[in-house]
TORDO-242531 format. One line per 4 residues: number of its first residue (from 1); for each residue x, y, z of C-alpha. Coordinates in Angstrom, 1 decimal, m for minus. Example, Ala and Ser with C-alpha at 12.3 -4.5 7.8 and 13.67 -1.06 7.14 Angstrom:
BEGIN
1) 12.3,m4.5,7.8 | 13.7,m1.1,7.1
END
This chain:
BEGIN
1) 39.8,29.5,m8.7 | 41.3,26.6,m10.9 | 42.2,26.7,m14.2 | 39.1,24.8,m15.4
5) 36.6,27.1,m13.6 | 38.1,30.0,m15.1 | 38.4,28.7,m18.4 | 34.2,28.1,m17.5
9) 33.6,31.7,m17.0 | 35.7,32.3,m19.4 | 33.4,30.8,m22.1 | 30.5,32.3,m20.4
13) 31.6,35.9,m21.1 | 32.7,35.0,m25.1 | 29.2,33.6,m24.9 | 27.7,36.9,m24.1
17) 29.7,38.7,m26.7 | 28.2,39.8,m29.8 | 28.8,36.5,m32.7 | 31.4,38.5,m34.5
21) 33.6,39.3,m31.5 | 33.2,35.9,m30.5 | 34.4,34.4,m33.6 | 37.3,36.7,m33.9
25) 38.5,35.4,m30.3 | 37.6,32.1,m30.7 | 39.6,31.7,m33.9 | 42.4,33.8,m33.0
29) 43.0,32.6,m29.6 | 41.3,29.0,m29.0 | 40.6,26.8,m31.7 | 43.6,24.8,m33.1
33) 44.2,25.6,m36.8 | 44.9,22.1,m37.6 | 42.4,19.6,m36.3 | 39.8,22.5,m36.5
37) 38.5,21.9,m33.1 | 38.4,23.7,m29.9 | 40.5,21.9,m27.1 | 39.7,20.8,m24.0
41) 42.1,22.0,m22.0 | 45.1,24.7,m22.4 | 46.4,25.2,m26.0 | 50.0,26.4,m26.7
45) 51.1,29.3,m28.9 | 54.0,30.1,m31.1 | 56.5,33.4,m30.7 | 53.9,34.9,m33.2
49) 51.2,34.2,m31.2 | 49.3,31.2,m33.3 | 47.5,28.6,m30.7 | 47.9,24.6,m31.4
53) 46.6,22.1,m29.7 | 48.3,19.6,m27.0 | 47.3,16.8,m29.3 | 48.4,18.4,m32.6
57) 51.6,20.2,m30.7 | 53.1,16.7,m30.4 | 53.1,16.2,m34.2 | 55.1,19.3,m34.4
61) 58.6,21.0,m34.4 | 57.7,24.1,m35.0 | 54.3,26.2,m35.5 | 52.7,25.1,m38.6
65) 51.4,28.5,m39.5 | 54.8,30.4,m39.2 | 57.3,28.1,m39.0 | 58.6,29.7,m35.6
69) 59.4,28.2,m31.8 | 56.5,27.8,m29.3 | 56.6,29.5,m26.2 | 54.5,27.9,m23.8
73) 50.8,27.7,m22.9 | 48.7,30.1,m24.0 | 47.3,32.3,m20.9 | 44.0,32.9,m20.2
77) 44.9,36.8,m19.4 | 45.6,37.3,m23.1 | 41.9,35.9,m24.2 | 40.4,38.6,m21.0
81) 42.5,41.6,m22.6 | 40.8,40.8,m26.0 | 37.6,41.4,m25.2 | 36.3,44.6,m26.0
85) 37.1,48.4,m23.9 | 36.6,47.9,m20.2 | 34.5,50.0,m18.4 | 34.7,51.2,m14.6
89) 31.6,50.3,m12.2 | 29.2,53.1,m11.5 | 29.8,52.8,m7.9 | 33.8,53.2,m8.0
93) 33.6,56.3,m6.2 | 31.5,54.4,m3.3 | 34.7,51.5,m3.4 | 33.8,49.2,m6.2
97) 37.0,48.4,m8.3 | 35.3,46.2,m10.9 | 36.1,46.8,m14.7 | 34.0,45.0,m17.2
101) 33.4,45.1,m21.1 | 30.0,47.8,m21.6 | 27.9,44.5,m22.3 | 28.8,43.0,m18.8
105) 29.0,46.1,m16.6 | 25.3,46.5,m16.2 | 24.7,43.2,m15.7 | 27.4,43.7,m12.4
109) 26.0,46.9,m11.2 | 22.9,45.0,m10.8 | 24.2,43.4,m7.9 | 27.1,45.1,m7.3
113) 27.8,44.9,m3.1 | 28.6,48.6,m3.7 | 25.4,49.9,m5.0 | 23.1,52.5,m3.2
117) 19.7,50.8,m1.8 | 16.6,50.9,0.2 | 15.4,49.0,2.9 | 13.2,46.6,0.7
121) 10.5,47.4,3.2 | 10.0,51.1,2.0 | 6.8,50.7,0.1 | 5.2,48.0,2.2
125) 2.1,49.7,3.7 | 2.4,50.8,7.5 | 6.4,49.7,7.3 | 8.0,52.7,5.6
129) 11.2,52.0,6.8 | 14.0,54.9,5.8 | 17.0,53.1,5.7 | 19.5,53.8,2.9
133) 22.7,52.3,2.5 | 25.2,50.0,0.5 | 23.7,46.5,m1.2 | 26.3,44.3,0.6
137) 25.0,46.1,4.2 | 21.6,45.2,4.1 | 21.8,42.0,5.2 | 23.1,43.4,8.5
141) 20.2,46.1,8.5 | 17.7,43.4,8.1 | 18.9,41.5,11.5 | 19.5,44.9,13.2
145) 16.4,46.5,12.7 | 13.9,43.6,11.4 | 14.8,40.8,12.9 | 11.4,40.2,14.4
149) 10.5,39.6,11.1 | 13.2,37.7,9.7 | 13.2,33.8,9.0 | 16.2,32.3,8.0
153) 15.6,28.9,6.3 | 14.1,27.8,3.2 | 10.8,27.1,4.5 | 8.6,29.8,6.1
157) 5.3,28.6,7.5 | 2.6,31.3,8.0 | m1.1,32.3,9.6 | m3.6,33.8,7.9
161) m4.5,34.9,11.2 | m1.4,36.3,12.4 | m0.6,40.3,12.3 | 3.0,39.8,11.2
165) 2.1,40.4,7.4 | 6.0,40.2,6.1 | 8.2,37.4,6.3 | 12.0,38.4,5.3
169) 13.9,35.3,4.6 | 17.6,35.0,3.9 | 18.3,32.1,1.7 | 21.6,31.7,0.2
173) 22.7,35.4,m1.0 | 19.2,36.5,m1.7 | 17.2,38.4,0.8 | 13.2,38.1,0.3
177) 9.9,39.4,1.3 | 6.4,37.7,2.2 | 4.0,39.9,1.4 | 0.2,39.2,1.9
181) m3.4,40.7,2.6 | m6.6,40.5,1.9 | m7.9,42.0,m1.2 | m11.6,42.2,m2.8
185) m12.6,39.0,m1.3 | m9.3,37.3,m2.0 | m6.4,35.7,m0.1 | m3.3,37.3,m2.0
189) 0.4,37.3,m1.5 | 3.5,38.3,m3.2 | 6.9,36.8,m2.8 | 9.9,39.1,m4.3
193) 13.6,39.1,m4.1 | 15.5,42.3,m3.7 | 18.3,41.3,m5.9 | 21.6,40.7,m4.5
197) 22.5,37.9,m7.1 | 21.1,37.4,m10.5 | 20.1,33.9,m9.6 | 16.8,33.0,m10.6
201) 14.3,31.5,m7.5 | 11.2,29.4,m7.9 | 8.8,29.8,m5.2 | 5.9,27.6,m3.8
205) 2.9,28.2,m1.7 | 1.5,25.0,m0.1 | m1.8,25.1,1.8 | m3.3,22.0,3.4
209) m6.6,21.5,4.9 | m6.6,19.5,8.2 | m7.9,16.4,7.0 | m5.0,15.9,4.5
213) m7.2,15.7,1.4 | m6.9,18.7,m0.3 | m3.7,20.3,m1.4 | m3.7,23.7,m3.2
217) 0.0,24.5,m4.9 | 0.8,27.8,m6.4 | 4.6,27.7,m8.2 | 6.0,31.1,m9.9
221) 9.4,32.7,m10.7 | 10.3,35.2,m8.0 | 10.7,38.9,m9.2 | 12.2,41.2,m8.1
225) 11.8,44.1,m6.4 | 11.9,46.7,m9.4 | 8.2,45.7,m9.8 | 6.1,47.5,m6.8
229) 3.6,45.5,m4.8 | 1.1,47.3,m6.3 | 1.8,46.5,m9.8 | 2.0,42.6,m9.0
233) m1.3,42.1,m7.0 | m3.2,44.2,m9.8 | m1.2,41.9,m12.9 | m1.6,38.6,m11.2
237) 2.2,38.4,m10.2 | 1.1,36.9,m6.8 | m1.1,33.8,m5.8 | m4.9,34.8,m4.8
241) m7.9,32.9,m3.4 | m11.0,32.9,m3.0 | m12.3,33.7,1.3 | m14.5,31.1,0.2
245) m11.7,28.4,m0.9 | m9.7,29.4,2.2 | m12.4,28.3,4.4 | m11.6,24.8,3.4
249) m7.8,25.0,5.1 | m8.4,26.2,8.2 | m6.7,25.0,10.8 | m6.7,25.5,14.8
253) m4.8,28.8,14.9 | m6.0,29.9,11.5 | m5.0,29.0,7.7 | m2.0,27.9,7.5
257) 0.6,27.6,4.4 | 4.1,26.4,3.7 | 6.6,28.7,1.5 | 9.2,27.0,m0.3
261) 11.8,28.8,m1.7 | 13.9,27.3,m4.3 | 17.4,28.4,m6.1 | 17.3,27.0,m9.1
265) 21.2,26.0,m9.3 | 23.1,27.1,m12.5 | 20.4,29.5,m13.9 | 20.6,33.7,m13.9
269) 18.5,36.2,m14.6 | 19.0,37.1,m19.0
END
């Protein structure tokens, strides 16, 4: 990683600190005491540990605040080591050796590759699959032991008609299922992520009738799997229509549908 990405994750996890930890860090370690301004690129610091800026360094002998020798750049190690306590991972004992302030390290055992899971098909009726394992094997257990079921692209196209009623999809690092059936006189499906990033992924269902005139689009925020299948067709966390809608897209082999899944670049879960 180069100096400029890590100064950019750098200023992602000050972001996340609480305002007065930020400040304190910020002033003591970043922003130049004379122009006032927080530079863009490395600043330098004084035997006594006072920052100044390239551009403001070249107007001076000696630090400005102390009157003693600069030493060099300052390191982006010494900003790290001022954040606050460290904590281990939860799964250390299963090989994670991640330490993280306590306001970061849930946000990493979220996704940690170390983490105990389930096969994401576990409460998908007539699929009860009993695999447990690590998060960073279940990609493997996916191909090994679902790979009738698994698409790997960003586009899945689907029939009503078929019996195949889950689509597992690896896009990126994110693993997802296609859920669908049909409900109280209603086409509904679900699309969730299990959650090995904390990306956030848009979704689209596209169905088209034959003729190309009509065009139904349903576009949502994939969740993820905390939420139970249940739970999302019964609070409208799906797409549902109408058996009498559907009629309208029926094609040769049955309805069928596009699924577009989109990672929405630069964005994580809050």
């Amino acid at each position: 990683m180069n100096r400029q990405a890590e100064r950019e994750d750098l200023l992602q996890l000050l972001l996340r600190t609480s305002p007065q930890v930020y400040l304190e860090i910020m002033s003591k370690y970043v922003l130049c005491p004379v122009c006032k301004k927080c530079p863009n690129g490395p600043t330098v610091r004084c035997t006594e540990g006072h920052n100044l800026c390239f551009v403001c360094r070249a107007k001076y002998a000696k630090c400005p605040s102390c009157g003693t020798d600069f030493v060099g750049p300052r390191k982006l190690d010494e900003i790290k080591n001022a954040l606050p306590e460290k904590h281990p991972c939860t799964n250390k004992t299963r090989g994670c050796d991640m330490t993280l302030p306590k306001f970061l390290i849930k946000d990493h055992e979220e996704t940690c590759p170390h983490k105990p899971v389930r096969c994401p098909l576990k409460e998908v009726p007539g699929m009860y699959c009993k695999w447990q394992g690590l998060l960073q094997n279940l990609k493997d257990h996916v191909k090994d032991k679902h790979h009738t079921l698994l698409v790997e692209q960003q586009f899945v196209r689907f029939s009503t008609e078929s019996n195949v009623n889950i689509v597992i999809s690896n896009y990126g690092d994110e693993v997802f299922i296609f859920y669908r059936k049909r409900r109280n006189g209603k086409y509904c499906g679900v699309v969730q992520r299990v959650g090995l990033s904390r990306r956030l992924y848009t979704c689209q269902v596209i169905f088209k009738s034959p003729d190309g005139i009509s065009t139904i689009v349903f576009t949502f925020v994939i969740p993820t799997m905390r939420r139970s299948l249940v739970s999302l067709l019964k609070s409208g966390g799906c797409f549902k229509l109408n058996e009498s809608v559907l009629r309208n897209f029926y094609w040769e082999n049955g309805v069928e549908a596009l699924v577009n899944i989109n990672d929405d670049v630069g964005k994580h879960v809050s």
